[in-house]
N, C-alpha and C positions, 0 to 999 in steps of 0.2 A: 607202455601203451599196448593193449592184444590188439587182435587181429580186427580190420575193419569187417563189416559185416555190409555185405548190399549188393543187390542184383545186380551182376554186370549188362550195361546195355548190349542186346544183340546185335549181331551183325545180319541185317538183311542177305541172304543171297545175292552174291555179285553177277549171278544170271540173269537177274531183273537188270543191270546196267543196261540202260537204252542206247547209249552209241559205244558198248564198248565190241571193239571187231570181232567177228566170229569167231576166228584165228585166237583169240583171248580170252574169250569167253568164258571156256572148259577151265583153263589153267586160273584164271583169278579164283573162279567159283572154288575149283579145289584148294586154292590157298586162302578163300575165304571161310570157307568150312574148319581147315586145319587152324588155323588162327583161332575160331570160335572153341574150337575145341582145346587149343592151349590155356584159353584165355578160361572156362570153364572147370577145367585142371587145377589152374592153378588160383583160383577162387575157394574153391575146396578145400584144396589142401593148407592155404589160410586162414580156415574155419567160415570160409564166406557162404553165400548161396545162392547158386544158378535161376535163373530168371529162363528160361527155356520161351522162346517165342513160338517155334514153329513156323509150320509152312504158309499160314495164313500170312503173318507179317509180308515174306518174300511177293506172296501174291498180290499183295494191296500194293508193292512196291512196281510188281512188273507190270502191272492193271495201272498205274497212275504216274507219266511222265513227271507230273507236277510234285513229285514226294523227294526230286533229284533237285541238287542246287544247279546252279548255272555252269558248272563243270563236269554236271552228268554224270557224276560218278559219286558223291557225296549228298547226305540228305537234305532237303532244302528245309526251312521253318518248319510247313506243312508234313515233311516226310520226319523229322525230329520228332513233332506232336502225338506220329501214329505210333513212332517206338516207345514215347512216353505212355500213350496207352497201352500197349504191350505189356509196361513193364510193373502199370498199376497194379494188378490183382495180385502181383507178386512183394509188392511190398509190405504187407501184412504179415506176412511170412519170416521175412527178411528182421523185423523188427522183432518179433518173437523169440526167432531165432538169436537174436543179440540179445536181446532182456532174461532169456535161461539161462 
């Protein structure tokens, strides 16, 4: 079986966390960054292909309580849907890239 091929879902900025403490803030974001960036790494180097959201994503996340589930810190239906859209114009791509 080769290598799966498919945009990993991003990770929102954990800056946009609505109740996560100030005190936290800083340190999840950087471990949320690093993560994204492991997680991109190692997509590659499997032959896969990065889906890149950007800053928009995070903003629609920090702009719209209602994108968090009821734990505030994970995305709710609504906030799933925006990453699904993120990740559409990238799957074109992704499938190409499998079909060479």
């Amino acid at each position: 079986m080769g290598p799966a091929t498919a945009p990993p879902p991003p990770v929102p900025g954990r800056r946009a966390g609505p109740d996560l403490p100030g005190a936290y803030r800083q340190l999840v974001s950087a471990a949320s960054a690093h993560y994204a960036r492991a997680q991109a790494e190692a997509a590659v180097r499997a032959g896969g292909v990065v889906a890149a959201a950007g800053p928009e994503l995070a903003a629609r996340f920090a702009a719209d309580p209602a994108l968090f589930s009821a734990d505030r810190f994970h995305p709710s239906a609504a906030g799933y849907a925006v990453i699904a859209d993120a990740l559409a114009p990238h799957v074109p791509a992704a499938a190409a890239h499998l079909a060479a």
